[in-house]
N, C-alpha and C positions, 0 to 999 in steps of 0.2 A: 714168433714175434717176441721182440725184446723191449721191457714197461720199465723204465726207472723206477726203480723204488723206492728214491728219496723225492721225485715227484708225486709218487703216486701214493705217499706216507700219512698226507690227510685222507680220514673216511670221506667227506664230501668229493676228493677228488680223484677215489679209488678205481681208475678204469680199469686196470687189470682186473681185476675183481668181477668189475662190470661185463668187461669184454669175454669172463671162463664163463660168467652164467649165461651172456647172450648164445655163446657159441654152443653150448652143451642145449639149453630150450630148443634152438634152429637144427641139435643135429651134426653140428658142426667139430664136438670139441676133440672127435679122435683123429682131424684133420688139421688142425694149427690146434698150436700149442702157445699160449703167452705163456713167457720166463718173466719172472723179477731179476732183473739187475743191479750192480751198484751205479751208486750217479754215473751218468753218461757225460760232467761237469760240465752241460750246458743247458742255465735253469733258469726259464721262460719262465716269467710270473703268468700266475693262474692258469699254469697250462703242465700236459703231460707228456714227454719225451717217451714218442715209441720206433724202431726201428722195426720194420717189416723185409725181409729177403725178398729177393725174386721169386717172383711165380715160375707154374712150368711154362714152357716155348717161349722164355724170355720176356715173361710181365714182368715188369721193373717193377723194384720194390723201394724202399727211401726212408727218409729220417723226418719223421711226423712230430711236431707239437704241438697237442692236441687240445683242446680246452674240451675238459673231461666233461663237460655239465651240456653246453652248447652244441658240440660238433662231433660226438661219440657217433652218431647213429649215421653220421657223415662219412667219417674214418671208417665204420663198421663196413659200411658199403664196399669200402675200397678194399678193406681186408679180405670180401668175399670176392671181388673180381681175380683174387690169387690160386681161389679151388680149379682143382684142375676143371676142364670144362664138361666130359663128360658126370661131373657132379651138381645135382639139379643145385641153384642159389634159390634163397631165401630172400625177399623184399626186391 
C-alpha cells in the first residue's frame, strides 16, 4: 500500500506509522507492506491519501483519503479484506 508522505508529515496524522504497528501487533506485517511516497498532489485537508492494489481473485483495491484520527480502524478493516482468504483476519 502506498501513504503520502507529505500527508502523512504531521505526527498527529501519521497513519503509515500507525497502519506498520497495527499490521505487525495482528501479524500481518510480512503480508502488506506500507511505502511512503512523494505527494500524490491531491491534498485533502485533515486527511491521508493512501492507494491500496488489488487483492487476490480480483478485490478491488482504490485511492483512500483517510482521516487518520477518525476512520483508520475503518480503512484498516478494508486493507485486511485484501489477505488472501486462506489467511485467518483479525477484527
Amino acid at each position: 500500500m502506498l501513504v503520502c508522505k507529505k500527508c502523512s508529515g504531521n505526527k498527529s496524522l501519521d497513519l503509515r506509522k500507525w497502519l506498520e504497528r497495527r499490521l505487525d501487533e495482528d501479524g500481518h506485517g510480512d503480508e502488506v507492506k506500507v511505502l511512503k511516497v512523494s505527494c500524490m498532489d491531491i491534498c485533502p485537508k485533515a486527511r491521508v491519501m493512501a492507494v491500496v492494489p488489488p487483492g487476490p481473485e480480483g478485490t478491488p483495491g482504490g485511492c483512500y483519503a483517510v482521516d487518520p484520527v477518525n476512520e483508520r480502524e475503518d480503512f484498516y478493516r478494508q486493507v485486511l479484506k485484501l489477505l488472501p482468504e486462506d489467511h485467518p483476519k483479525t477484527h
